[in-house]
C-alpha positions as CSV (number, residue, x, y, z in Angstrom):
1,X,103.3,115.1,-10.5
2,X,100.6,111.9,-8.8
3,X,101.7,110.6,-5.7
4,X,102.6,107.6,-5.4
5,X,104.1,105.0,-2.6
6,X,106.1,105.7,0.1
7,X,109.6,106.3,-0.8
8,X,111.3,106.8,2.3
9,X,109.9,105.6,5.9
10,X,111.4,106.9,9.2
11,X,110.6,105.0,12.3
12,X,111.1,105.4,16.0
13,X,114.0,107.8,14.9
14,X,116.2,109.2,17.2
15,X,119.4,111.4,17.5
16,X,121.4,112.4,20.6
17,X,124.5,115.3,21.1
18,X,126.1,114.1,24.4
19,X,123.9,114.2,26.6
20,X,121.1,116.0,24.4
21,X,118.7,114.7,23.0
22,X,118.0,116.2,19.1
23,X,114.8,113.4,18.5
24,X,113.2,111.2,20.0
25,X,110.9,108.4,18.2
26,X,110.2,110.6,15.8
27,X,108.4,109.1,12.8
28,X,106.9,110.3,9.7
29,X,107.3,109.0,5.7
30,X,107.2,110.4,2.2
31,X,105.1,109.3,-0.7
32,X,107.0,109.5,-4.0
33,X,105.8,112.9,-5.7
34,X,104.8,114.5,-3.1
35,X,106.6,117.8,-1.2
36,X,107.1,117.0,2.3
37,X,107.9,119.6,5.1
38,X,109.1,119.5,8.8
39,X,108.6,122.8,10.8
40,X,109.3,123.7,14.1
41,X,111.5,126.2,15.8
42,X,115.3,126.5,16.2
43,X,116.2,123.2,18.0
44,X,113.1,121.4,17.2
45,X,115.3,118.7,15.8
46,X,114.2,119.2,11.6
47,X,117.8,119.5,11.0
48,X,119.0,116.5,12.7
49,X,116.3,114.8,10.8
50,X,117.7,115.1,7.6
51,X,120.9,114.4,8.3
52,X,120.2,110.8,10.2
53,X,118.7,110.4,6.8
54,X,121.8,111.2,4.5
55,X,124.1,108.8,7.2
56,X,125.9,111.9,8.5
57,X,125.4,111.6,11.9
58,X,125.0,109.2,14.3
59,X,120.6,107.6,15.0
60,X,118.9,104.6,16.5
61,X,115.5,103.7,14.8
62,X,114.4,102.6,11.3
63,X,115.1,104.6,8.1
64,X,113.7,102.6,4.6
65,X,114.7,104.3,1.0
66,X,112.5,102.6,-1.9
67,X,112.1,99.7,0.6
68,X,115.9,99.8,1.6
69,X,116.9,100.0,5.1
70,X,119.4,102.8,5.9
71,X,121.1,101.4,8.7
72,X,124.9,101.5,8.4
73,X,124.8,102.9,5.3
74,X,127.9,104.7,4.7
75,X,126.7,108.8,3.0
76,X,128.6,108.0,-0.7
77,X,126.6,104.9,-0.8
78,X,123.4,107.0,0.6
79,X,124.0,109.5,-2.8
80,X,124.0,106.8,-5.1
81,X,120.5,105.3,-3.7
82,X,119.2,108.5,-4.9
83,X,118.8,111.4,-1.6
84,X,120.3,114.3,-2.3
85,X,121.0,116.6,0.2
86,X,121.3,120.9,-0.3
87,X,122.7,121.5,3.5
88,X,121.8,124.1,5.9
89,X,124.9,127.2,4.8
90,X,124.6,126.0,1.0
91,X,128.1,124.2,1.6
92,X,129.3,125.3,-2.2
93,X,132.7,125.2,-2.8
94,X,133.7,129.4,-3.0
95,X,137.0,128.7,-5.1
96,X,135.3,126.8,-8.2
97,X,133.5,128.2,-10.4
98,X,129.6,127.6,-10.4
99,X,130.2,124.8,-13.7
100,X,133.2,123.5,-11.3
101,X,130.8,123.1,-8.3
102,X,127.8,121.5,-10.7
103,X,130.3,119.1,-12.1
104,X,131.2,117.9,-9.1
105,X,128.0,116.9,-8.4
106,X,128.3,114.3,-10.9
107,X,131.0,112.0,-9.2
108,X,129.0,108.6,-8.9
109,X,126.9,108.7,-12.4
110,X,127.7,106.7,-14.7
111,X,125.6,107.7,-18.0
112,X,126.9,109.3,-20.8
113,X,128.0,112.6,-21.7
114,X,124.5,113.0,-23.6
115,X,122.5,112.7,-20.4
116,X,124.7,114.5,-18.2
117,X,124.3,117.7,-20.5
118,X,120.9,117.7,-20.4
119,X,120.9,118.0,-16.4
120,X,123.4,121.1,-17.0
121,X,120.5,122.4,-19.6
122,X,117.6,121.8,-17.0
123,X,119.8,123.3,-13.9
124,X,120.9,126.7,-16.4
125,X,116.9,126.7,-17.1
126,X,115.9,126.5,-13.5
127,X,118.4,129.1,-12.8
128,X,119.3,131.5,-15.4
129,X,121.7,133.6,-13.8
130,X,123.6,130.7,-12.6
131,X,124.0,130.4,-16.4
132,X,125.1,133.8,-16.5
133,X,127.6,133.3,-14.1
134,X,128.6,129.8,-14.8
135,X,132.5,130.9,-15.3
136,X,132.2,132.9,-12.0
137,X,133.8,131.5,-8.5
138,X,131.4,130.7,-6.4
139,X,132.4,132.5,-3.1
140,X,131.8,135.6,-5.1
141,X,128.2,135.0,-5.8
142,X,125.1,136.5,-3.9
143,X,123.5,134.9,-1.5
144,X,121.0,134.1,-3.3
145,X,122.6,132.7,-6.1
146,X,124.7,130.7,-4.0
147,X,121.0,129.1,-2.7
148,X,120.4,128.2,-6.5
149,X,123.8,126.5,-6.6
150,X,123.2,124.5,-4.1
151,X,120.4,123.5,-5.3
152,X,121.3,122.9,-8.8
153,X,124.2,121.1,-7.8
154,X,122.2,118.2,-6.1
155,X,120.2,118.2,-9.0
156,X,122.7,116.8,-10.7
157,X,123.4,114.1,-8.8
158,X,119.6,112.8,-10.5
159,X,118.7,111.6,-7.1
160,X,115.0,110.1,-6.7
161,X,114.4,112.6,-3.3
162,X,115.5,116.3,-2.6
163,X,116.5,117.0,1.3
164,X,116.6,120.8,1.8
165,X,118.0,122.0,5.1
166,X,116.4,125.6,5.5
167,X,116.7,127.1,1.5
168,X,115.0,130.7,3.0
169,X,117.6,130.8,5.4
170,X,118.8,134.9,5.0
171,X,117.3,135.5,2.0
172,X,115.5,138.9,0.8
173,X,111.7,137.8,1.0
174,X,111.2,138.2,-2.7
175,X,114.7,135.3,-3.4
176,X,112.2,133.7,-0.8
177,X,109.5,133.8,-2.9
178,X,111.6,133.0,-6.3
179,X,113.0,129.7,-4.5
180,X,109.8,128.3,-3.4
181,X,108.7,128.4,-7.2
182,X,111.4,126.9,-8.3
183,X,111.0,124.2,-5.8
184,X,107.7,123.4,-6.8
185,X,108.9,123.4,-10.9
186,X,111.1,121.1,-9.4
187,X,108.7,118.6,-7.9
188,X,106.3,118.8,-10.6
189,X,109.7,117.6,-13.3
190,X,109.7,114.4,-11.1
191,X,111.6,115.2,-7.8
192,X,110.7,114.3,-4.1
193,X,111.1,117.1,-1.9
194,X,111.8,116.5,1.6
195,X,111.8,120.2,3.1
196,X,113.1,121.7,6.3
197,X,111.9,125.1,6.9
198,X,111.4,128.0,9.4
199,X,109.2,129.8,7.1
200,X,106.3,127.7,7.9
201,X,103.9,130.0,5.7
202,X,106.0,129.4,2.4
203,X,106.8,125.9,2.9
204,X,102.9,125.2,4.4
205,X,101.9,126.8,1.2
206,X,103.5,124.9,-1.2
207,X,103.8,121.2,1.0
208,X,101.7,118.0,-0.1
209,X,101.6,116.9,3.8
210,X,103.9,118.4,6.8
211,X,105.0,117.7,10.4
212,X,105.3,119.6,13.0
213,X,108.6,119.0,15.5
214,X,108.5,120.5,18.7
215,X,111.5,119.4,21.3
216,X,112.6,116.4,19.3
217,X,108.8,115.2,18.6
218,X,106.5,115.5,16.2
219,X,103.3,117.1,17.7
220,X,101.2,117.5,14.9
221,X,101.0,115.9,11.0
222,X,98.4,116.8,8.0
223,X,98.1,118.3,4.4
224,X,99.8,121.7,4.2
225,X,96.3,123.3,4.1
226,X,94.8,121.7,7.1
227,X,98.4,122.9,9.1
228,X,97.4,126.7,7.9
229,X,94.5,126.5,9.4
230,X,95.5,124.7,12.8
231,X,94.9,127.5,15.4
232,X,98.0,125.9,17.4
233,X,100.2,126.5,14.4
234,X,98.9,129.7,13.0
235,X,99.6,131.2,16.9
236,X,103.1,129.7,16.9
237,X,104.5,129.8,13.3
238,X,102.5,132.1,11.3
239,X,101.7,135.4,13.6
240,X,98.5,134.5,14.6
């Protein structure tokens, strides 16, 4: 997929707990195309990012979608600009079934039943044993396929950018390896990636540019391959 123009803009953003504070003038953007990641440890603040961005907590700052400021955005209203969010814990519904949890997915579209298949047909292709299993609740799933449900299931809401909150999280290493793929197949179909990760090797590897957060701040910003080979990142997130 080319790169093209900034498709969301973050400026001077930050997020307080109480008295804590999660970010502070933290700033960074995201060309359309392109997979974006935020590393850092627990803490950092990459969490709190992405969810100033989908409006579900409270931030002071500047956030711009396609040109569209952010603030006071209610989250429904967020979905329907086109960010789509797969939260940290997957957040699937365990008592539907996986097609239950898809559809849902689909609340605020309002294109035909021709169009709406076709997402099912991409999301099954993606993720063939969620195909398998399409029938099956979702709190019996793996692990892992409950990852690919989350995912899938914010693919179906078509949105223009893809907000991932930690997809590794207690996954085997070879699901690990099997989600970043997919992720990329992803990006290349058309979708924006906006990543949060604490494997910083896998989401380095497959990142267009990435930031690093370190105490609510970003310390550090380049191409994935130039953050490889930063000797203050390799000693800090990648073993040496």
């Amino acid at each position: 997929m080319s790169i093209g123009d900034v498709i969301l803009r973050v400026e001077n953003l930050s997020v307080s707990y109480g008295n804590i504070r999660a970010l502070r003038d933290v700033s960074f953007e995201v060309r359309d195309g392109e997979i974006v990641t935020l590393i850092g440890a627990n803490g950092a603040g990459k969490s709190s990012a992405l969810r100033a961005v989908s409006g579900l907590i409270p931030w002071g700052g500047r956030i711009f979608f396609a040109d569209r400021a952010l603030n006071n955005i209610a989250p429904d209203e967020i979905v329907r600009l086109g960010i789509a969010q797969v939260p940290e814990g997957r957040g699937i519904f365990g008592n539907l079934t996986v097609l239950e949890n898809l559809k849902l997915a689909t609340w605020q579209r309002r294109d035909g039943r021709a169009e709406l298949e076709k997402d099912y047909e991409r999301v099954f292709a993606l993720f063939p044993r969620l195909n398998e299993r399409k029938d099956q609740l979702g709190g019996t799933l793996s692990g892992g396929e409950q990852q690919m449900l989350a995912v899938g299931r914010a693919l179906m809401s078509r949105g223009r950018i893809l907000l991932l909150d930690e997809p590794s999280m207690g996954l085997a290493p070879v699901l690990v390896r099997d989600i970043f793929h997919t992720l990329v197949d992803i990006n290349r179909s058309g979708t924006t990636i906006l990543l949060v990760e604490q494997n910083a090797y896998m989401a380095l590897q497959v990142a267009s540019r990435a930031y690093v957060l370190e105490t609510g701040r970003i310390v550090l910003s380049g191409t994935g391959g130039e953050l490889m080979g930063n000797r203050r990142v390799r000693e800090a997130y990648l073993g040496g």
